[in-house]
DRENPADREN-206295 format. One line per 3 residues: number of its first residue (from 1); for each residue x, y, z of N, C-alpha, C. Coordinates in steps of 0.05 Angstrom, whole numbers. Each point is the difference from the previous one (the first is absolute). Layout:
<sites>
NUM = X,Y,Z,X,Y,Z,X,Y,Z | ...
</sites>
This chain:
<sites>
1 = 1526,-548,-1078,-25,14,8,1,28,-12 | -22,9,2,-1,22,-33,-8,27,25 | 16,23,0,-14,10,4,-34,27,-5
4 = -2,-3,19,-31,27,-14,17,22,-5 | -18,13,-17,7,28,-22,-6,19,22 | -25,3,13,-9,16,25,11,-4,22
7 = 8,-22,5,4,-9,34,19,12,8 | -4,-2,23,28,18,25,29,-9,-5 | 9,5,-16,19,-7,-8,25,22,-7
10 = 13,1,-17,13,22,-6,-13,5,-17 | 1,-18,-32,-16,13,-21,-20,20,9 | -18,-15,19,-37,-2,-2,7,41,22
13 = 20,0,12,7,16,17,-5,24,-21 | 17,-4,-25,12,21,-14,-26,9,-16 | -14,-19,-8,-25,4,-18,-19,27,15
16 = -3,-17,32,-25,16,14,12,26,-3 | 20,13,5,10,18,0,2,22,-13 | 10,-20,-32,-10,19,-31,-25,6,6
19 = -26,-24,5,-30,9,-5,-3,28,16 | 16,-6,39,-15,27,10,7,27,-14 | 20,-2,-10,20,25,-10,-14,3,-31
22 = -14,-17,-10,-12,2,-24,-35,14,8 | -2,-3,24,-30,8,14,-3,25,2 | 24,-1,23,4,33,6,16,18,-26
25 = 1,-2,-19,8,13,-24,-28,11,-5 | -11,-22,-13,-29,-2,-6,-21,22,17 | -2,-5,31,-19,21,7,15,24,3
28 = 27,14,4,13,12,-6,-9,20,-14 | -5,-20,-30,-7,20,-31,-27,-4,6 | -16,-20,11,-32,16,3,-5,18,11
31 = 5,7,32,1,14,20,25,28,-13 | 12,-5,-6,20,34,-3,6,8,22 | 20,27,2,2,4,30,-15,7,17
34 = -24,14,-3,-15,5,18,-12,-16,17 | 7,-25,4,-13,-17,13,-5,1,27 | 7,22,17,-20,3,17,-39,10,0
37 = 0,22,-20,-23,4,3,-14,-26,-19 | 7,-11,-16,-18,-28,-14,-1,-24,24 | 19,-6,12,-9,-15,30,-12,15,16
40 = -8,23,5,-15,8,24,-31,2,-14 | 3,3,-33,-32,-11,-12,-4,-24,1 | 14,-11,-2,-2,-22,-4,-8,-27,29
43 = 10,21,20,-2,-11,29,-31,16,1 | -4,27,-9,-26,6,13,-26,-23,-17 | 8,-7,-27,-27,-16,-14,-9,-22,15
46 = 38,-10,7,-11,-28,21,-19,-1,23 | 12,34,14,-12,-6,24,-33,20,2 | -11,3,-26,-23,22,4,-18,-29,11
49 = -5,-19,-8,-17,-11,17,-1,-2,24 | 16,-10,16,3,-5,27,1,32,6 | 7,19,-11,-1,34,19,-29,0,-1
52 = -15,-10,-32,-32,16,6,-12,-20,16 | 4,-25,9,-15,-19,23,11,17,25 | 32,3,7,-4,20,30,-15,21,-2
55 = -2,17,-23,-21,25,-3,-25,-13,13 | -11,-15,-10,-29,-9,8,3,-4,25 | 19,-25,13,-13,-8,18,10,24,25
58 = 17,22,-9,-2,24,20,-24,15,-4 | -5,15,-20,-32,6,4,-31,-20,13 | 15,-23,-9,-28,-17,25,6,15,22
61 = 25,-13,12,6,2,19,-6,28,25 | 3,19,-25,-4,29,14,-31,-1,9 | -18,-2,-34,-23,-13,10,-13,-7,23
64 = 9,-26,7,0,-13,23,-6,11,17 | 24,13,11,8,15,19,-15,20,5 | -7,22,-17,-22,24,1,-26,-9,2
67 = -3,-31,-5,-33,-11,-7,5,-7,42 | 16,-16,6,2,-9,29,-10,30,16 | 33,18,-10,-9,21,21,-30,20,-10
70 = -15,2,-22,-23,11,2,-16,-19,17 | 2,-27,-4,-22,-13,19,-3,4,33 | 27,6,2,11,-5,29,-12,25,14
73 = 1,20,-22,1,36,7,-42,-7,7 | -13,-17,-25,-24,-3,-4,-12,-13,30 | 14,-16,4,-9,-15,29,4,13,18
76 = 18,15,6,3,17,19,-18,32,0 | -9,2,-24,-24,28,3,-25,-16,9 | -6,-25,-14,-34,-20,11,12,3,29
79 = 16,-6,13,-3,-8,28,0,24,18 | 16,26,-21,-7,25,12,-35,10,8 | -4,-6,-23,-28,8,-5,-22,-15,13
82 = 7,-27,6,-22,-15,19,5,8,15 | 24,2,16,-2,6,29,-15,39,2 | 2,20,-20,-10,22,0,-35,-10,4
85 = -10,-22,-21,-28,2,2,-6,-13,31 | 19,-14,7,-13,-19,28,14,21,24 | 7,23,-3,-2,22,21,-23,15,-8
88 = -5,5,-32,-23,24,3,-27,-27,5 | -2,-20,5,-22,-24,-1,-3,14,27 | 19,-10,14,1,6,37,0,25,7
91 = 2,19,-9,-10,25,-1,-27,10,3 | -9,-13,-23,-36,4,-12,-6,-17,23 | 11,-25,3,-24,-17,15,-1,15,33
94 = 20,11,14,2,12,25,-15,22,-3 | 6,23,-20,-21,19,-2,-29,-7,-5 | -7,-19,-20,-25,-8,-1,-20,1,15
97 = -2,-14,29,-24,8,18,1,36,7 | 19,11,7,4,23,2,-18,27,-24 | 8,-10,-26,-13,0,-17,-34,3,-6
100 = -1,-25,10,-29,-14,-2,-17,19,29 | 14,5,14,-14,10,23,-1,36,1 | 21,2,-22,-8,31,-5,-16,6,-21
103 = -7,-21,-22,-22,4,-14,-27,-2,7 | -2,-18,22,-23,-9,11,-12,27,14 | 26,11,18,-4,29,7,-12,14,-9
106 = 13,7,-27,-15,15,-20,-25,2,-7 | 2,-21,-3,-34,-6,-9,-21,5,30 | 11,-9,19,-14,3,20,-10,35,12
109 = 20,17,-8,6,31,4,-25,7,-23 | -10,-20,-24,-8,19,-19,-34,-8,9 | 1,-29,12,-30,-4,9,-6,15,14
112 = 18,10,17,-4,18,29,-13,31,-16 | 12,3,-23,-5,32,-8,-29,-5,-6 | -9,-22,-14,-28,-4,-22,-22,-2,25
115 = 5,-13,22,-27,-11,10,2,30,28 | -20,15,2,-9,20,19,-2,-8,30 | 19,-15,8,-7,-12,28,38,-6,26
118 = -7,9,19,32,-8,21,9,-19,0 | 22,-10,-9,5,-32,-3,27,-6,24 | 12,-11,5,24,-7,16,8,-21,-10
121 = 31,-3,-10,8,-21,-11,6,-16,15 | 11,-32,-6,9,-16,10,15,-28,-17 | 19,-6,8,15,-18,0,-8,-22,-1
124 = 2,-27,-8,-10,-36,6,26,1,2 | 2,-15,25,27,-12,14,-7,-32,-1 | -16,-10,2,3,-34,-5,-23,-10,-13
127 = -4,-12,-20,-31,-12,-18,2,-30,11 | -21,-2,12,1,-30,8,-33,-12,-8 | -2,14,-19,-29,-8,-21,-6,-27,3
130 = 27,-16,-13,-9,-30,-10,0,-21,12 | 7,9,32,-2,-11,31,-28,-2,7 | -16,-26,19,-25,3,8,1,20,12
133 = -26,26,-9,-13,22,16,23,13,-1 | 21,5,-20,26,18,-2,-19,26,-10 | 18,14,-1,-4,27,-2,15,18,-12
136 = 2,29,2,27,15,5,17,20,17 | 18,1,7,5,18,32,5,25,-10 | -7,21,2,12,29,-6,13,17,24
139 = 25,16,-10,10,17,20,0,8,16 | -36,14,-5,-10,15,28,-15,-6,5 | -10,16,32,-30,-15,15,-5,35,5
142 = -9,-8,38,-10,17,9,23,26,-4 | 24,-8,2,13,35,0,-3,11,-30 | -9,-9,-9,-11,8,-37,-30,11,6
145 = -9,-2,16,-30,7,7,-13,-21,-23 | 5,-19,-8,-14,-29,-12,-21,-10,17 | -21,3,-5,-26,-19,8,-13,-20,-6
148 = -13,-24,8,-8,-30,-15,-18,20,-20 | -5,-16,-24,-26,-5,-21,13,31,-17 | 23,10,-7,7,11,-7,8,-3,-37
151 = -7,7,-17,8,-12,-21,28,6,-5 | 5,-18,-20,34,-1,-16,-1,-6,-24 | 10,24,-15,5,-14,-29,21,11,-19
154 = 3,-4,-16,34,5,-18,-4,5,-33 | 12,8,-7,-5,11,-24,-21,-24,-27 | 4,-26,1,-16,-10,-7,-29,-13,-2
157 = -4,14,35,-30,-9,4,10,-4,34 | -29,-9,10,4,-7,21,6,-19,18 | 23,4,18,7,-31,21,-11,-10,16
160 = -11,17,23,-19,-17,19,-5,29,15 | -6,-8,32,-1,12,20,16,-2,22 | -3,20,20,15,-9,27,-8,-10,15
163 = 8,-35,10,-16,-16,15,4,-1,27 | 27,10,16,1,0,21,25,25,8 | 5,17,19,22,18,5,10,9,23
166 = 32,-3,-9,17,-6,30,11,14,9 | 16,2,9,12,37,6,9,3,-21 | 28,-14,-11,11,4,-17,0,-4,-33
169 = -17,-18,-3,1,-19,-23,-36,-13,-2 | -15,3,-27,-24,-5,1,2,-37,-16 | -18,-10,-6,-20,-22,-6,-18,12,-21
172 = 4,-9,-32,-13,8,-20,-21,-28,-21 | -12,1,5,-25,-24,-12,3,14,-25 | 10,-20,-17,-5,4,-38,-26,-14,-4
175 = -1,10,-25,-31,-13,-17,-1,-30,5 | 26,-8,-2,0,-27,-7,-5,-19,21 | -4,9,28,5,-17,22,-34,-7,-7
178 = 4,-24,18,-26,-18,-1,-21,15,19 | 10,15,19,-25,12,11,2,34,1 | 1,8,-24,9,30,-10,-27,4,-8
181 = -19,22,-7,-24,2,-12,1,33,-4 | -6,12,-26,0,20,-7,-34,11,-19 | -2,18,6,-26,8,-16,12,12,-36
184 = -11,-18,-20,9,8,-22,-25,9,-18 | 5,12,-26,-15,-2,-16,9,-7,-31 | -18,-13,-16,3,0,-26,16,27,-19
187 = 10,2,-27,3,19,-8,-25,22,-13 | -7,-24,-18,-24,-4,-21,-22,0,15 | -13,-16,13,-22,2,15,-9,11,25
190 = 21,12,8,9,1,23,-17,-15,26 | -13,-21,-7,-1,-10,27,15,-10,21 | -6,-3,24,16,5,20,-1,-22,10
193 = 24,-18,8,4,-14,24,25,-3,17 | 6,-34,9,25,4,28,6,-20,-19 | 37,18,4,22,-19,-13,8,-23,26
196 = 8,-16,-3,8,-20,17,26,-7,-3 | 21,-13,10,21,-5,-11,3,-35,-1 | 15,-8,-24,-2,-30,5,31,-7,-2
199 = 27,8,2,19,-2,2,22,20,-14 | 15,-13,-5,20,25,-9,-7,7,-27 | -12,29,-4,1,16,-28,-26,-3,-9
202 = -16,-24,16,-25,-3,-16,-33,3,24 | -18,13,-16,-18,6,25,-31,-11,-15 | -25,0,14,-25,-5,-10,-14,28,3
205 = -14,2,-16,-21,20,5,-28,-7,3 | -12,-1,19,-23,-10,9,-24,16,13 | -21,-8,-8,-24,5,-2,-6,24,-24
208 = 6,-12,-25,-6,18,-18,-24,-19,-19 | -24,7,12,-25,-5,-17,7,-18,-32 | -17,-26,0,4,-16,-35,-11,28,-29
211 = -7,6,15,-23,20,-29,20,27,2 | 29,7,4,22,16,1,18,-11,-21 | 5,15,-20,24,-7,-30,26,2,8
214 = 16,-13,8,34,1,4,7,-15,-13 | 21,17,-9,11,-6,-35,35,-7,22 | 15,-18,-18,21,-3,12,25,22,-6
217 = 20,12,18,11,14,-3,-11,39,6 | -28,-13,14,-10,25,9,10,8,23 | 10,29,1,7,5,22,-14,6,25
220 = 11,-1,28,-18,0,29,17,17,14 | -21,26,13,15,14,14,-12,0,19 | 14,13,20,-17,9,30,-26,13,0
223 = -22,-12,15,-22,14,-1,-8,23,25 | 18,5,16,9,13,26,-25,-6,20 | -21,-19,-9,-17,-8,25,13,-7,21
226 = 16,-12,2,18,-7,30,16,16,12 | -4,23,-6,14,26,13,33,3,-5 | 12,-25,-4,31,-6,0,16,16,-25
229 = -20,-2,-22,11,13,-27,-23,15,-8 | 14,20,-18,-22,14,-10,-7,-6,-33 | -18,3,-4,-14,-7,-32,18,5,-14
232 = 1,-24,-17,23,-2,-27,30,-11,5 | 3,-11,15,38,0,-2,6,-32,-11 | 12,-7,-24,1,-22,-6,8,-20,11
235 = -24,-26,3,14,-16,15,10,-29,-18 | -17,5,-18,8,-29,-14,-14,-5,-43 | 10,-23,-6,-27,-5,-24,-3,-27,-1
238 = -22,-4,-1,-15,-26,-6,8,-19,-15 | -2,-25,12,19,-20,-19,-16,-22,-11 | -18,-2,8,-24,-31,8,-19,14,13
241 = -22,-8,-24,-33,3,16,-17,-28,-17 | -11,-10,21,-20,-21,14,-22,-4,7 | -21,2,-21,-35,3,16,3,-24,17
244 = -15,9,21,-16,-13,23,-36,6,-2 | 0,-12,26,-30,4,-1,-9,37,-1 | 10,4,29,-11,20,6,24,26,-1
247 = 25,-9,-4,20,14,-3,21,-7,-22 | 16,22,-13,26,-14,-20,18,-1,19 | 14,-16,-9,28,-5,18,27,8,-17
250 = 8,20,9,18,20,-17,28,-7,18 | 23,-3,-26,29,-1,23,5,31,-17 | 21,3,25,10,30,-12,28,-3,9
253 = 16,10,-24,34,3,1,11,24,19 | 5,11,16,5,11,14,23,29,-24 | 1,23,5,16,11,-23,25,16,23
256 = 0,-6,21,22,12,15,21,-19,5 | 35,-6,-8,10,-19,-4,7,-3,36 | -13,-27,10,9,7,38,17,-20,1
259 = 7,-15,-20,31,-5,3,19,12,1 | 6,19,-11,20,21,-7,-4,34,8 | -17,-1,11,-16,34,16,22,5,13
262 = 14,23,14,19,1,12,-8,31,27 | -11,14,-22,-5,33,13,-37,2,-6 | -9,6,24,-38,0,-5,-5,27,14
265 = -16,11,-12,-12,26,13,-28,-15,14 | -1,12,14,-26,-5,32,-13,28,1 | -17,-12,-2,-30,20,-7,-13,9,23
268 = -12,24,10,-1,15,30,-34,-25,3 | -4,-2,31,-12,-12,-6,-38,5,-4 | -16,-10,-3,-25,3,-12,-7,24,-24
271 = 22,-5,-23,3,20,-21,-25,2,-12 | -4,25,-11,-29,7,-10,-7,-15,-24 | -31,1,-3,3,-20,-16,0,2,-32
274 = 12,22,-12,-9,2,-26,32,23,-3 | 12,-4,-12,26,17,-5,-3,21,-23 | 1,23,12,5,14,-31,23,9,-5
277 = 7,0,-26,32,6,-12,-4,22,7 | 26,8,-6,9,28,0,-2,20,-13 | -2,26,9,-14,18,-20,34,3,-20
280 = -15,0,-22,28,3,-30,15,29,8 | 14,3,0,18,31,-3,-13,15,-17 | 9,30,13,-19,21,-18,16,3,-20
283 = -12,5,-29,7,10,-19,17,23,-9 | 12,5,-9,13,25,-5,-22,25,-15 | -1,13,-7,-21,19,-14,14,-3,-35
286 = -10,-3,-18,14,14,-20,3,22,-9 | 17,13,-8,19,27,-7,-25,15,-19 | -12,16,1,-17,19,0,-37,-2,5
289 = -8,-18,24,-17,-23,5,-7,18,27 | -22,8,9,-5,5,30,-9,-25,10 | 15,-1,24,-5,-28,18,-31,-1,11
292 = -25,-13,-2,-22,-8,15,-6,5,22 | -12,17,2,-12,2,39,-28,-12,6 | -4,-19,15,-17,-11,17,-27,21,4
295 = -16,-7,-13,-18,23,11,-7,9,34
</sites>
């Protein structure tokens, strides 16, 4: 049996041996002595791939992380901030009537300056309008010195009257009640008749002659024939007109909001019947001008 030239043998022993010793000669004279720094290039060529993939996937990673924590930081200012608008929400909405009832004020302080007449204010403590023969209750009665058939009205026109009064607390008939009746007149024509009321917000105006022009959106004010109001105070504008035989049948929108009225000035009662404004403030003189004397 023959043996191999390679195989584990002694020969095959002696051969591998020359080759490694013939190898390492070989890279020896390629490499020279410096062979540490040509293996540490040679280790860095191998390994620039795999270093620039950890490069990357650490900059994702940082990424990531700053993208999570901006979101986190992001979710946490939205939830700051709703809860800021749903305190200032609940804020406004608690102040709101407060609000609403000092503007109403206002306005009510400025009617008081314009119209030449004693008013006493008052309060609506319960609207029970949209109840059969409802009404509205106000504050005061008799210790207000409040008397029945007294008028009431509020910066947008007029509410009703005083229908009944108690010691403490009165009974106020709006336009709107079904058996409310007010003396009105046209704007334009000014003819005159009685508002009626036919439910909430909305009233008739009746007995105004067919051969009378009412245009819709004409306004109707008090004609102070019924002693309760005095000439002019707005009560409403026309929504619907209707020839009849002998009369038009006019609806009228009421212009005083008596859903939402809160504060009404009350008119002294049997007010005169024709209001005059107020005399304007005197003028200053101008600067070398002698002021006018009255003969």
């Amino acid at each position: 049996m023959r043996r191999r030239a390679w195989g584990w043998n002694p020969t095959g022993r002696r051969r591998w041996a020359i080759l490694v010793l013939l190898l390492g000669h070989f890279l020896w004279i390629l490499l020279g002595r410096g062979t540490s720094n040509r293996w540490r290039h040679l280790l860095d060529m191998l390994s620039a791939p795999s270093r620039a993939v950890s490069a990357r996937v650490e900059i994702w990673r940082d990424n990531r992380r700053q993208k999570v924590s901006t979101y986190r930081e992001a979710v946490a200012e939205v939830e700051r901030l709703r809860a800021q608008v749903a305190a200032f929400q609940a804020a406004r909405d608690a102040a709101a009537p407060r609000l609403a009832e000092a503007e109403e004020a206002t306005r009510l302080l400025g009617l008081k300056k314009l119209l030449p007449l004693t008013f006493s204010s008052a309060r609506i403590v319960s609207n029970v309008r949209r109840a059969p023969f409802g009404g509205m209750i106000l504050d005061q009665g008799r210790d207000g010195g409040l008397q029945p058939d007294q008028g009431v009205i509020c910066p947008d026109g007029v509410v009703g009257r005083i229908w009944d009064v108690g010691a403490t607390q009165a009974s106020l008939l709006p336009l709107d009640a079904y058996n409310a009746s007010t003396g009105v007149m046209l704007a334009r024509s000014r003819a005159t008749g009685v508002l009626q009321g036919l439910g909430p917000g909305k009233a008739a105006l009746r007995y105004i002659g067919s051969q009378e022009v009412v245009q819709v959106g004409e306004p109707v004010y008090t004609s102070g024939l019924d002693r309760n109001f005095p000439r002019g105070l707005l009560v409403g504008y026309v929504t619907s007109v209707r020839p009849r035989e002998t009369e038009l049948q006019v609806e009228v929108g009421l212009a005083a909001p008596l859903d939402r009225v809160s504060l009404v000035l009350i008119l002294p009662p049997r007010p005169q019947l024709e209001l005059q404004p107020p005399a304007p403030p005197p003028q200053a003189a101008k600067p070398g001008r002698k002021p006018k004397v009255a003969p």
